[in-house]
RODO-2510 file (C-alpha; in nm, 4 decimals, decimal comma):
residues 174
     n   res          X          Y          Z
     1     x     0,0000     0,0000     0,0000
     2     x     0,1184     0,3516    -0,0165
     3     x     0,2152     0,6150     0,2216
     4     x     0,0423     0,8475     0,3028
     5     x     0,2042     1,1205     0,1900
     6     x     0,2913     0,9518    -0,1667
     7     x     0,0968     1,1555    -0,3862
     8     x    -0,0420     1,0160    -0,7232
     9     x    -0,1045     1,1506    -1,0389
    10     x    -0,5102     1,0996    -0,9899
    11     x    -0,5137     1,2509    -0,7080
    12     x    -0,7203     1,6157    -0,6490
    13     x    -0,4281     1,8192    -0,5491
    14     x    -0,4753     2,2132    -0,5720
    15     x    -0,1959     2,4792    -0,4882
    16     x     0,2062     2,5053    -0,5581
    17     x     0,3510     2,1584    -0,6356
    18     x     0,7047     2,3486    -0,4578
    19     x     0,4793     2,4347    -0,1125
    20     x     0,6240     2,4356     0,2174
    21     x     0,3166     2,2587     0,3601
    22     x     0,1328     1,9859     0,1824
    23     x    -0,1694     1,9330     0,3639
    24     x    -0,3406     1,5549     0,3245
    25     x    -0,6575     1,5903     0,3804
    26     x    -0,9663     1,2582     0,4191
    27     x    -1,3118     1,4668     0,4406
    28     x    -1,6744     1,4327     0,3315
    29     x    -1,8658     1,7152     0,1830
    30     x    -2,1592     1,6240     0,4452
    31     x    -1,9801     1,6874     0,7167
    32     x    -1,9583     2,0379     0,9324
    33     x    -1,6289     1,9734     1,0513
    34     x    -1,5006     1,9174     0,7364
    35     x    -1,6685     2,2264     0,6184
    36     x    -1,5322     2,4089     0,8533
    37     x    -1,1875     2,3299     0,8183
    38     x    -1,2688     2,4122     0,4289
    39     x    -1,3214     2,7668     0,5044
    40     x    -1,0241     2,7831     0,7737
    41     x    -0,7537     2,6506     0,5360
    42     x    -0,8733     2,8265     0,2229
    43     x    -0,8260     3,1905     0,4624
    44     x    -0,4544     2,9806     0,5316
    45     x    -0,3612     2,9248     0,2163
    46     x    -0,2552     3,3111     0,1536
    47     x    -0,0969     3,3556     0,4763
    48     x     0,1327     3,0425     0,4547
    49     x     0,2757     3,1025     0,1151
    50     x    -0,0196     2,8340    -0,1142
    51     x    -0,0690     2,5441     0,0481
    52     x    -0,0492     2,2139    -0,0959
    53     x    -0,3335     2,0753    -0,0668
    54     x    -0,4936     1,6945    -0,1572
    55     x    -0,8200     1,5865    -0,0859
    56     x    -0,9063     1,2081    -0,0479
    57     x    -1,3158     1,0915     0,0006
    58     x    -1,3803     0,9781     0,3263
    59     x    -1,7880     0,9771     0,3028
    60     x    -1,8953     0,8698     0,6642
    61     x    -2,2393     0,7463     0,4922
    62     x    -2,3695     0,6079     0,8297
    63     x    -2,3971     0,9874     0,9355
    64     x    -2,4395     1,1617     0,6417
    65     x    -2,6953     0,9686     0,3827
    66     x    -2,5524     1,1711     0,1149
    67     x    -2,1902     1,1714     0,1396
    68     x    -2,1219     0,8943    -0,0975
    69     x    -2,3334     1,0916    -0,3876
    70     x    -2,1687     1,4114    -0,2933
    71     x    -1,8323     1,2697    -0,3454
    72     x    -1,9590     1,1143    -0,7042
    73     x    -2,0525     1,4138    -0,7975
    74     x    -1,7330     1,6107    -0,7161
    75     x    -1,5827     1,3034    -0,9290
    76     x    -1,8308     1,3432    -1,2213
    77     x    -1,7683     1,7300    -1,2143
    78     x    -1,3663     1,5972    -1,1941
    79     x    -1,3990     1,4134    -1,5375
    80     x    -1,5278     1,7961    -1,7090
    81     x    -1,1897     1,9162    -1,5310
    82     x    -1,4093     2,1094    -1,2441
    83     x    -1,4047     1,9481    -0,9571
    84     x    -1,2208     2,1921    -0,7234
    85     x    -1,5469     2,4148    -0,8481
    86     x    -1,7358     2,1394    -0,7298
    87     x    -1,5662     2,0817    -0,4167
    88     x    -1,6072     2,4381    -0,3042
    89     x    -1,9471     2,4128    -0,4111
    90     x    -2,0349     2,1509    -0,1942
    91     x    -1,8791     2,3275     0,0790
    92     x    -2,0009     2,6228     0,0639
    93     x    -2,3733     2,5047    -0,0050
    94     x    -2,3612     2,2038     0,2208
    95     x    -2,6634     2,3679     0,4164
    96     x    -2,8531     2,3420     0,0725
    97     x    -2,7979     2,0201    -0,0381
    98     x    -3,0203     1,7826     0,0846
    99     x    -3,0643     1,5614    -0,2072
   100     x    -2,9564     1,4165    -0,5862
   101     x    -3,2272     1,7738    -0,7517
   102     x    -2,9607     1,9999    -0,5355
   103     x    -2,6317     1,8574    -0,6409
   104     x    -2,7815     1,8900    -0,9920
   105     x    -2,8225     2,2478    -0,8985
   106     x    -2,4457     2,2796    -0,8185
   107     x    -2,3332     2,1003    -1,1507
   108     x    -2,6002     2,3371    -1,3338
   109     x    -2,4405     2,6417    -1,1578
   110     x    -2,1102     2,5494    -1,2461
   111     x    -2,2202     2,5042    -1,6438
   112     x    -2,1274     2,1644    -1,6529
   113     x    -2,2170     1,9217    -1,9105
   114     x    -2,5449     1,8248    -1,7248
   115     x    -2,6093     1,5121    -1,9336
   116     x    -2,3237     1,4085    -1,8883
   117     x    -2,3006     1,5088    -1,5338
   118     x    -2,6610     1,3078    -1,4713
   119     x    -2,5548     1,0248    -1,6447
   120     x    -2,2276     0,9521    -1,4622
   121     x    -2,3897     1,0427    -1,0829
   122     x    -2,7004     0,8058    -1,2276
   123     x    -2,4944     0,5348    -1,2792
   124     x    -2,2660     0,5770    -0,9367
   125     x    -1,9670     0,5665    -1,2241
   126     x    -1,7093     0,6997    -0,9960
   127     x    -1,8346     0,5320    -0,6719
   128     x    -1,5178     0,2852    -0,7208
   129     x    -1,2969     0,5700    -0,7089
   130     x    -1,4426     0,7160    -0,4041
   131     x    -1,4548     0,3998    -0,2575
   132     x    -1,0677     0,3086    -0,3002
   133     x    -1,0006     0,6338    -0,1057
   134     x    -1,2216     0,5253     0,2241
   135     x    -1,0330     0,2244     0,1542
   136     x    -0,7005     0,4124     0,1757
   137     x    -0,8188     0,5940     0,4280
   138     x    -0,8763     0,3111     0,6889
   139     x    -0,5709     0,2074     0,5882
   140     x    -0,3820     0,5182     0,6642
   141     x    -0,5636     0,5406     1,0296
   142     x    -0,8600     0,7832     0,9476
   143     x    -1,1680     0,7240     1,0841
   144     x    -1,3345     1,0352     1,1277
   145     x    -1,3381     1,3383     0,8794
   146     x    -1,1303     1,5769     0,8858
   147     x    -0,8519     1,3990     0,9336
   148     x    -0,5218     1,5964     0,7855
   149     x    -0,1523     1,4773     0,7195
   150     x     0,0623     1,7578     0,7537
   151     x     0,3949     1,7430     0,5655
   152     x     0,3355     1,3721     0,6222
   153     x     0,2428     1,3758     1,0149
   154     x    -0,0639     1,3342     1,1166
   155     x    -0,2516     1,5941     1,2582
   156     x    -0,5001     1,5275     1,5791
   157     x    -0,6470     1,8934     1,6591
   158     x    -0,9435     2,0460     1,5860
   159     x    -1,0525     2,1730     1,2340
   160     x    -1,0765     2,5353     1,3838
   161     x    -0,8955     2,7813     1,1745
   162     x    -0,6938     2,9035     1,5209
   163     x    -0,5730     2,4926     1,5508
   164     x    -0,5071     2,4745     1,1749
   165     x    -0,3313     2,8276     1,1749
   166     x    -0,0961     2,6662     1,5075
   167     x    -0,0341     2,2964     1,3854
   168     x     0,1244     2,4831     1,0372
   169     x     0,3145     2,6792     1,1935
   170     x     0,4446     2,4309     1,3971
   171     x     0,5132     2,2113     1,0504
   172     x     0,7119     2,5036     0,9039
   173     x     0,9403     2,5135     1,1967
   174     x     1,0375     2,1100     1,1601
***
């Protein structure tokens, strides 16, 4: 299996491939914590220089009934090359998606190809993908969401923008 921190070419990474912090990140758009920790390192990112950031699915489906759709649809938005536009999306809407019409919505919004779009979530075509990173996940130790990898160490604070702001700092200086 691979490390954690070894990075593939599939994966959603966003920010300077030269960053000082790479940030690992397992979430699910369902979750408040996760959100939350969306909006914290995305005010970050500027202050520490662009941070390297890669997001892996972790859809805790047991708490949130849509996770595992919300994750195929950042994945079918992926394939039309938008699904960091999709992944904010979800984030920033997460109170206002309740259900398959509202992630529609989103891929509307974001003038995706929504045939294509519908016909990919419809047929759960990237639900292997998604389901190879919960995979990787549990193999890597997270269980909850968010759980972060900082510079390859895993981070066990809170998703608080204060905790983020301290636990990179703290990575720069090692």
């Amino acid at each position: 299996m691979k490390r954690v921190d070894e990075i593939g070419n599939d994966e959603h990474v966003r920010g300077p491939a030269d960053a000082a912090l790479t940030v690992i990140e397992y979430a699910d758009f369902q979750c408040p914590y996760s959100a939350r920790a969306h909006v914290a390192l995305r005010d970050l990112d500027e202050r520490f220089g662009g941070i390297r950031l890669v997001y892996r699915h972790l859809p805790l489906a047991h708490l949130h009934p849509l996770a595992e759709l919300a994750s195929e649809a950042a994945e079918a938005a992926g394939s039309q090359d938008r699904f960091w536009d999709m992944h904010d999306a979800l984030y920033e809407q997460q109170r206002q998606v309740f259900d398959k019409q509202d992630l529609a919505v989103l891929a509307q919004n974001l003038d995706l190809d929504i045939e294509r779009f519908g016909a990919e979530v419809l047929e759960r075509r990237h639900r292997a993908r998604v389901q190879a990173d919960a995979e990787r996940a549990r193999h890597d130790g997270a269980t909850g969401t968010p759980t972060f990898y900082i510079n390859g160490v895993r981070y066990r604070g809170d998703s608080d923008r204060a905790s983020l702001e301290s636990a990179l700092s703290e990575a720069l200086g090692r």
